[in-house]
VOSEVEX-521355 format. One record per atom (N, C-alpha, C, CB): atom name; residue in one letter; x, y, z. Coordinates in nm, 2 decimals, padded with zeros to 4 digits. Glycine has a CB too. Example, Ala and Ser with C-alpha at 12.3 -4.5 7.8 and 13.67 -1.06 7.14 Angstrom:
REM VOSEVEX-521355
<filo N,A,<01.32,-00.57,00.78>>
<filo CA,A,<01.23,-00.45,00.78>>
<filo C,A,<01.32,-00.33,00.78>>
<filo CB,A,<01.13,-00.45,00.90>>
<filo N,S,<01.28,-00.22,00.71>>
<filo CA,S,<01.37,-00.11,00.71>>
<filo C,S,<01.29,00.00,00.79>>
<filo CB,S,<01.41,-00.06,00.57>>
END
This chain:
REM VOSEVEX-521355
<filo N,X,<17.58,-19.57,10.18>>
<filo CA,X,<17.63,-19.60,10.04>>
<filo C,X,<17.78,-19.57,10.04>>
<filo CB,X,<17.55,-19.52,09.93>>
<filo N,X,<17.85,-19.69,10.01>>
<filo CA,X,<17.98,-19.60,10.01>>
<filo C,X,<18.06,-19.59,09.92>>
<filo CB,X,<18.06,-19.63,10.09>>
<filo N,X,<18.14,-19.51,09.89>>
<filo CA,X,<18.17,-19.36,09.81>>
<filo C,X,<18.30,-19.47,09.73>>
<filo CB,X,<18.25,-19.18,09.94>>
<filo N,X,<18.25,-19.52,09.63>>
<filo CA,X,<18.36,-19.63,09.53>>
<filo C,X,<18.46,-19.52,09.46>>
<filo CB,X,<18.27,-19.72,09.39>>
<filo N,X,<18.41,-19.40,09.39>>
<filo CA,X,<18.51,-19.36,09.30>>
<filo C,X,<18.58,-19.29,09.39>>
<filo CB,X,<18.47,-19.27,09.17>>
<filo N,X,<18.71,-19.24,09.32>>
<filo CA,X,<18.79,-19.13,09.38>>
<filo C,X,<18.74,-19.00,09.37>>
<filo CB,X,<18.92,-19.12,09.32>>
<filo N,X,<18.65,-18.98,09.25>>
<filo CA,X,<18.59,-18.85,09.28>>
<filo C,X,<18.48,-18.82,09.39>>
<filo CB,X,<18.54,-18.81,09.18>>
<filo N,X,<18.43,-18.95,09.40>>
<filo CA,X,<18.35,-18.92,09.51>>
<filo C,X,<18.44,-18.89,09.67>>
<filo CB,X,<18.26,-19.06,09.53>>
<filo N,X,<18.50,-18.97,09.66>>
<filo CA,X,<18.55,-18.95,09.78>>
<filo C,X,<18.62,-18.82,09.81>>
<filo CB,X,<18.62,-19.06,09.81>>
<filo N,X,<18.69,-18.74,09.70>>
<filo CA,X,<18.74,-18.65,09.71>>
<filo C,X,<18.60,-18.49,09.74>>
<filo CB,X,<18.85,-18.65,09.58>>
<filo N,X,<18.50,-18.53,09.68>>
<filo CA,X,<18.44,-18.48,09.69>>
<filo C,X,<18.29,-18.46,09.84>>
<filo CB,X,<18.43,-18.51,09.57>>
<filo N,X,<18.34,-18.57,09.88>>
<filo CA,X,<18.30,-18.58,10.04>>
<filo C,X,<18.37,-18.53,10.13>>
<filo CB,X,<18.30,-18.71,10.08>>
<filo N,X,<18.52,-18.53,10.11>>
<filo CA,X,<18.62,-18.49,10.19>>
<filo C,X,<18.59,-18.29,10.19>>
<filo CB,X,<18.78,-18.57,10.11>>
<filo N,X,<18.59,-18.26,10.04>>
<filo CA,X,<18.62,-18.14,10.01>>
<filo C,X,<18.47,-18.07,10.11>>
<filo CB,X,<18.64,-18.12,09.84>>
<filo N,X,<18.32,-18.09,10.06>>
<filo CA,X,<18.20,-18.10,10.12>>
<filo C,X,<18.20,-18.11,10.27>>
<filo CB,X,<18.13,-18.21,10.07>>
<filo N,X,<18.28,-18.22,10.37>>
<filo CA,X,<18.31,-18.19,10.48>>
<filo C,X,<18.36,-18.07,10.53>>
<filo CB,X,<18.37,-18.28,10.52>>
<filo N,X,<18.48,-18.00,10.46>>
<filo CA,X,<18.58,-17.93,10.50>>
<filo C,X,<18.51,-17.79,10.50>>
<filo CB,X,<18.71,-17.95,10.40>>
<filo N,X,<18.39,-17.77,10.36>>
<filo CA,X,<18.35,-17.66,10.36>>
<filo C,X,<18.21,-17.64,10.44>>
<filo CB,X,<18.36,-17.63,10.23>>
<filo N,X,<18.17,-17.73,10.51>>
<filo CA,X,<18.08,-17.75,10.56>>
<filo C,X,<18.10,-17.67,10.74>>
<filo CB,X,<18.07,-17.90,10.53>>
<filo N,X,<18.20,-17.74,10.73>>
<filo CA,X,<18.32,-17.70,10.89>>
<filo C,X,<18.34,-17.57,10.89>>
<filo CB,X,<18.50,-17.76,10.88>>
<filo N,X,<18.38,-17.51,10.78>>
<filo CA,X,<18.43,-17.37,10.75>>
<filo C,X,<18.31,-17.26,10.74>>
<filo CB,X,<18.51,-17.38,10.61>>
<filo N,X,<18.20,-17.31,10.69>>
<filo CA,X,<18.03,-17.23,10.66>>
<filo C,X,<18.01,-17.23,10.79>>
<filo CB,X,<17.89,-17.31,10.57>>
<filo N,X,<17.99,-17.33,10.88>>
<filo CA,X,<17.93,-17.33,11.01>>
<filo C,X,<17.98,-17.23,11.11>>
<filo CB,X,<17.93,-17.45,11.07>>
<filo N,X,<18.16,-17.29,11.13>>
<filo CA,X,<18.22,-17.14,11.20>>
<filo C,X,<18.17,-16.97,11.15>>
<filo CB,X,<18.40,-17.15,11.15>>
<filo N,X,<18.18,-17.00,11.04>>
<filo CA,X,<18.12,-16.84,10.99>>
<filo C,X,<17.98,-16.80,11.07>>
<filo CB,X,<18.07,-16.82,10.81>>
<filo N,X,<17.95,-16.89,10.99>>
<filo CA,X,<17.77,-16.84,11.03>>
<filo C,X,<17.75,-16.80,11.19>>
<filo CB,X,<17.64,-16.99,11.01>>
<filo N,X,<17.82,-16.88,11.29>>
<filo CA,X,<17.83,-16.86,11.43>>
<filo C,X,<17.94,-16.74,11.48>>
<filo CB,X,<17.86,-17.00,11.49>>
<filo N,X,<18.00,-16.67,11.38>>
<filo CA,X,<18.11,-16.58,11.40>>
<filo C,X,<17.95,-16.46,11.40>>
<filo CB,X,<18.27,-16.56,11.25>>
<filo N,X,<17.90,-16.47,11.24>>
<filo CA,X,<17.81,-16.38,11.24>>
<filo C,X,<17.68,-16.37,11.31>>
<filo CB,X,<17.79,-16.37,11.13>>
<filo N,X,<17.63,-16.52,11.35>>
<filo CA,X,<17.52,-16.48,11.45>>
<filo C,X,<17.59,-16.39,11.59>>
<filo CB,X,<17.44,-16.63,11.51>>
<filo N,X,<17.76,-16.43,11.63>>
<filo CA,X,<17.74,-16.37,11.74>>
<filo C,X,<17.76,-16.24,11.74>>
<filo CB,X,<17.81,-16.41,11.82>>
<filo N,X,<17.79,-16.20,11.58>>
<filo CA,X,<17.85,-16.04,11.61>>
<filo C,X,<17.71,-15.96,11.56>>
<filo CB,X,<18.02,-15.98,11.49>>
<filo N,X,<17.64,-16.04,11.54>>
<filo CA,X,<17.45,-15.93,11.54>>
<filo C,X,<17.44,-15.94,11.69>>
<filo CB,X,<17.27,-16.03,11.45>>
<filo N,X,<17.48,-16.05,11.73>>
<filo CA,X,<17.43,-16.00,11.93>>
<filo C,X,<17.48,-15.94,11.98>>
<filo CB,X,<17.43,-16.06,12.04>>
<filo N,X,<17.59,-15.89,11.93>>
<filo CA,X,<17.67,-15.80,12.03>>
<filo C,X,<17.62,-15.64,11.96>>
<filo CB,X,<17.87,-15.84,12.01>>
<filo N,X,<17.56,-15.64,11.84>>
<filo CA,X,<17.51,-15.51,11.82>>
<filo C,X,<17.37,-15.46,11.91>>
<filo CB,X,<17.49,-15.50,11.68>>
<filo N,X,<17.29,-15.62,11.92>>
<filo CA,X,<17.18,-15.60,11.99>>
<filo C,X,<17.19,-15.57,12.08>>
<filo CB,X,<17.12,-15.66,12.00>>
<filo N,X,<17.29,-15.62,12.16>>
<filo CA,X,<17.34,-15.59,12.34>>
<filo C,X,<17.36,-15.49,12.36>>
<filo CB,X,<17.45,-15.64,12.40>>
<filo N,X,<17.43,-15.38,12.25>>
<filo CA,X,<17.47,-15.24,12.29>>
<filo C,X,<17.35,-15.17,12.32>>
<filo CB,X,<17.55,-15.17,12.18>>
<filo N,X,<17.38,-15.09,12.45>>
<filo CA,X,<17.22,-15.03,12.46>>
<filo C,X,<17.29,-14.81,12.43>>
<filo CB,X,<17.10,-15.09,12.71>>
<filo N,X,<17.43,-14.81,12.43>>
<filo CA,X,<17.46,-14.68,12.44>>
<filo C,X,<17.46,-14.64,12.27>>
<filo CB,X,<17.60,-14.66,12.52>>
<filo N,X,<17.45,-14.53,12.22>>
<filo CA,X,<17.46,-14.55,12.01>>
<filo C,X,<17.60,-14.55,12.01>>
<filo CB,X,<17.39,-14.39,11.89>>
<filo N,X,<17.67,-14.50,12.04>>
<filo CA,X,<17.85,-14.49,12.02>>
<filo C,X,<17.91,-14.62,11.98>>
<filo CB,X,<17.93,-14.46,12.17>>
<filo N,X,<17.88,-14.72,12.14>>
<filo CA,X,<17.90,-14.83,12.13>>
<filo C,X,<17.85,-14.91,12.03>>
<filo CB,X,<17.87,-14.87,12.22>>
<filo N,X,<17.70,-14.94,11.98>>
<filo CA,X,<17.62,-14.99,11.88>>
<filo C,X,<17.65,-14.97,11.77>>
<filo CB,X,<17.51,-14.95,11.87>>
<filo N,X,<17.69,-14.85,11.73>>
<filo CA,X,<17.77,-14.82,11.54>>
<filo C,X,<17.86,-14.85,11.56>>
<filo CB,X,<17.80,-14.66,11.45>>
<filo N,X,<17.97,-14.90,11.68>>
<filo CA,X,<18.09,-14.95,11.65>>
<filo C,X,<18.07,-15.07,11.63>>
<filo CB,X,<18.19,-14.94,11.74>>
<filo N,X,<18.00,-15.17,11.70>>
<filo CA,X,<18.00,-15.28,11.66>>
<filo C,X,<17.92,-15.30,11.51>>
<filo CB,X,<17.96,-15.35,11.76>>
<filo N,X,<17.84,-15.24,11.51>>
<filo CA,X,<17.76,-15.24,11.36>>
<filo C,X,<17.85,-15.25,11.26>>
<filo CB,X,<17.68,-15.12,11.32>>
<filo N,X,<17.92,-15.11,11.21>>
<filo CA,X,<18.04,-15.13,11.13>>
<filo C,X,<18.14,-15.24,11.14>>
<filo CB,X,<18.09,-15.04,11.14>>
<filo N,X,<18.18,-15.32,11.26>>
<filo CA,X,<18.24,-15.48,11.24>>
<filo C,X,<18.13,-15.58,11.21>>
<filo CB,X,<18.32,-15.54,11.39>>
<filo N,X,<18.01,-15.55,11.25>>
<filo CA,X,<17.92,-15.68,11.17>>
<filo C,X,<17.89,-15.66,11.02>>
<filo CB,X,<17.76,-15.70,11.26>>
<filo N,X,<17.84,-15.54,10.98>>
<filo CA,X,<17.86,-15.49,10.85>>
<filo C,X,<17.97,-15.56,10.75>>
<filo CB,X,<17.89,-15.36,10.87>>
<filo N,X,<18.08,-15.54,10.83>>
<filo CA,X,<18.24,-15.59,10.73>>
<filo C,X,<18.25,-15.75,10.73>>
<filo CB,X,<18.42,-15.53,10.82>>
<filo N,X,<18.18,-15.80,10.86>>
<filo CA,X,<18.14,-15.95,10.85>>
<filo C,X,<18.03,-16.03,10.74>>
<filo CB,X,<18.08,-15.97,10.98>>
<filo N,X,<17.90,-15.95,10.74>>
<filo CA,X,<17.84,-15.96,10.61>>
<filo C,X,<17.88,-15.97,10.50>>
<filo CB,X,<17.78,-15.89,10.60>>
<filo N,X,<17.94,-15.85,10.50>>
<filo CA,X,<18.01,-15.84,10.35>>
<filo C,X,<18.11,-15.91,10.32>>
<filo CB,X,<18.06,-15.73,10.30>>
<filo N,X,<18.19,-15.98,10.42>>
<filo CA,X,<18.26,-16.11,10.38>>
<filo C,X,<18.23,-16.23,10.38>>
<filo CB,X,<18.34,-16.13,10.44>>
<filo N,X,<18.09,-16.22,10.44>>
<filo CA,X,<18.03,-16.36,10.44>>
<filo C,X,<17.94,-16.35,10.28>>
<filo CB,X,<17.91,-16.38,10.61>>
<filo N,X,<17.87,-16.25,10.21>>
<filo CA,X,<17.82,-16.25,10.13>>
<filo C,X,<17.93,-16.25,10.01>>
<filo CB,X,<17.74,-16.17,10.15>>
<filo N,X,<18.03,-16.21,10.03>>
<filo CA,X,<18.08,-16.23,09.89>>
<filo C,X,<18.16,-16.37,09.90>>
<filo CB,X,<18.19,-16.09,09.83>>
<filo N,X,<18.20,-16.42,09.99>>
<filo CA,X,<18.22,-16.55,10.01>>
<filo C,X,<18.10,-16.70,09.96>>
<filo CB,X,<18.25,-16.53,10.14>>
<filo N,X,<17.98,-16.60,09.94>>
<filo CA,X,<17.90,-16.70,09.92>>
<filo C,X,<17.83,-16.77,10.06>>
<filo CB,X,<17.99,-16.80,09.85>>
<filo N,X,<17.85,-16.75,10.18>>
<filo CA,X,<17.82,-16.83,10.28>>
<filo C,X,<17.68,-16.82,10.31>>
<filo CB,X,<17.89,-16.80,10.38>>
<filo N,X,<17.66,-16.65,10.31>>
<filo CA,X,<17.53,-16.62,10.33>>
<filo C,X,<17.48,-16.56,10.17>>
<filo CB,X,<17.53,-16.51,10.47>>
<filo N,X,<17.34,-16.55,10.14>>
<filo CA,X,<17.28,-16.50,09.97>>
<filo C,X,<17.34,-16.28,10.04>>
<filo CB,X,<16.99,-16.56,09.93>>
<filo N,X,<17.37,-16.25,09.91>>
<filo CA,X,<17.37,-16.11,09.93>>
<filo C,X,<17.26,-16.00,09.99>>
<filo CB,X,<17.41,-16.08,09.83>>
<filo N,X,<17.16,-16.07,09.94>>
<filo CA,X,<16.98,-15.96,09.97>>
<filo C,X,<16.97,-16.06,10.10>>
<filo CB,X,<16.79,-15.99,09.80>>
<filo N,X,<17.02,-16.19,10.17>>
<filo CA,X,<16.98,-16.22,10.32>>
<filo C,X,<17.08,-16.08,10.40>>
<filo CB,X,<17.05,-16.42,10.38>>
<filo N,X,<17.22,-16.06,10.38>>
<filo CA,X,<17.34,-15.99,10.43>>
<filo C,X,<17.27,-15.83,10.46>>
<filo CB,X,<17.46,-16.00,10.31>>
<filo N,X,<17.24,-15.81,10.31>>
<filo CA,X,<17.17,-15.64,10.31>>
<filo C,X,<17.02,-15.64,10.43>>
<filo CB,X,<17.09,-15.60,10.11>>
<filo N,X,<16.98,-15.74,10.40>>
<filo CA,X,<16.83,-15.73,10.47>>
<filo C,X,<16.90,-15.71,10.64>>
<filo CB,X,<16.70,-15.93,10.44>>
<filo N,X,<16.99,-15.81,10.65>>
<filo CA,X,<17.04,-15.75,10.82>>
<filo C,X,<17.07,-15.65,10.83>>
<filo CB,X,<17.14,-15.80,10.89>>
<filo N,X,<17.19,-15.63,10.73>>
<filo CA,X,<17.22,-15.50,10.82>>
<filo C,X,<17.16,-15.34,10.86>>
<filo CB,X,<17.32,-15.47,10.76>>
<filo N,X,<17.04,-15.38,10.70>>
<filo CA,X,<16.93,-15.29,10.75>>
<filo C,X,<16.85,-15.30,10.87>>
<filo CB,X,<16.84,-15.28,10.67>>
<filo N,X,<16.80,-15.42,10.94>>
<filo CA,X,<16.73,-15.41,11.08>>
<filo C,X,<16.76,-15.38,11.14>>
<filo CB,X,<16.68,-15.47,11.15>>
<filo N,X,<16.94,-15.40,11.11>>
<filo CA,X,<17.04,-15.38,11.24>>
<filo C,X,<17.03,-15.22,11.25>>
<filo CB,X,<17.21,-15.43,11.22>>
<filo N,X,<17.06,-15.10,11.13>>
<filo CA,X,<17.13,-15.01,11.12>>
<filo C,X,<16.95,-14.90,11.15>>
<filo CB,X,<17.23,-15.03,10.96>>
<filo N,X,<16.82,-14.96,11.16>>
<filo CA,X,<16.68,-14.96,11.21>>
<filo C,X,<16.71,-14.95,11.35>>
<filo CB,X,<16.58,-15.07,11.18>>
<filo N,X,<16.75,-15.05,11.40>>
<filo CA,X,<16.80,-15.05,11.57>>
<filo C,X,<16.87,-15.00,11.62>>
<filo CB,X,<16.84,-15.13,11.62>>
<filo N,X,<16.99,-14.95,11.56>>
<filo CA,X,<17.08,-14.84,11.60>>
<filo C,X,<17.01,-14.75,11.58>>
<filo CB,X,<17.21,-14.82,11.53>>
<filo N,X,<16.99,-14.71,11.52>>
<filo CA,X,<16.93,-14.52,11.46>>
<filo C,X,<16.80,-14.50,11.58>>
<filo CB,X,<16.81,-14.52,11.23>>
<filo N,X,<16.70,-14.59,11.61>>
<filo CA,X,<16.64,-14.55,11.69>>
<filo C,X,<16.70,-14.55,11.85>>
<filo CB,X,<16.55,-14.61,11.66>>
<filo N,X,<16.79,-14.59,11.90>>
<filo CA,X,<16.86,-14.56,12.01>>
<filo C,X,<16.92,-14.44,12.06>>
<filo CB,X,<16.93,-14.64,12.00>>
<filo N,X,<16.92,-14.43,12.13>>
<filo CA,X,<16.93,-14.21,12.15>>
<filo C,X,<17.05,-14.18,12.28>>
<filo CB,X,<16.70,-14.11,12.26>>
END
């Protein structure tokens, strides 16, 4: 179907752009949960935790990710640290 008004079209354009911009995130934040998983020492693990933590919370107040998906990680995450010795 193609996009006759100007608002449409500005609004396809804008929808592409933020579409581009959600995806990079999301793949910033899947990789920085793996890098917490990977850590097998605890030192290492809470360091990266606390940078995926600060990732959440920029992804949740940005809207990218819902806030109770953000919290729900960082608790399994912060489960997985704690039991590592």
């Amino acid at each position: 179907m193609p996009l006759r008004h100007k608002s449409a079209q500005k609004r396809a354009r804008q929808t592409k752009k933020r579409t581009e911009r959600n995806k990079q995130f999301k793949a910033t934040i899947k990789g920085a949960i793996k890098k917490v998983q990977a850590e097998k020492d605890k030192k290492g693990a809470e360091t990266e935790l606390r940078k995926t933590v600060a990732v959440l919370d920029r992804a949740a107040t940005k809207r990218i990710i819902h806030r109770n998906k953000a919290a729900n990680i960082k608790s399994k995450l912060t489960k997985a640290v704690n039991k590592l010795s």
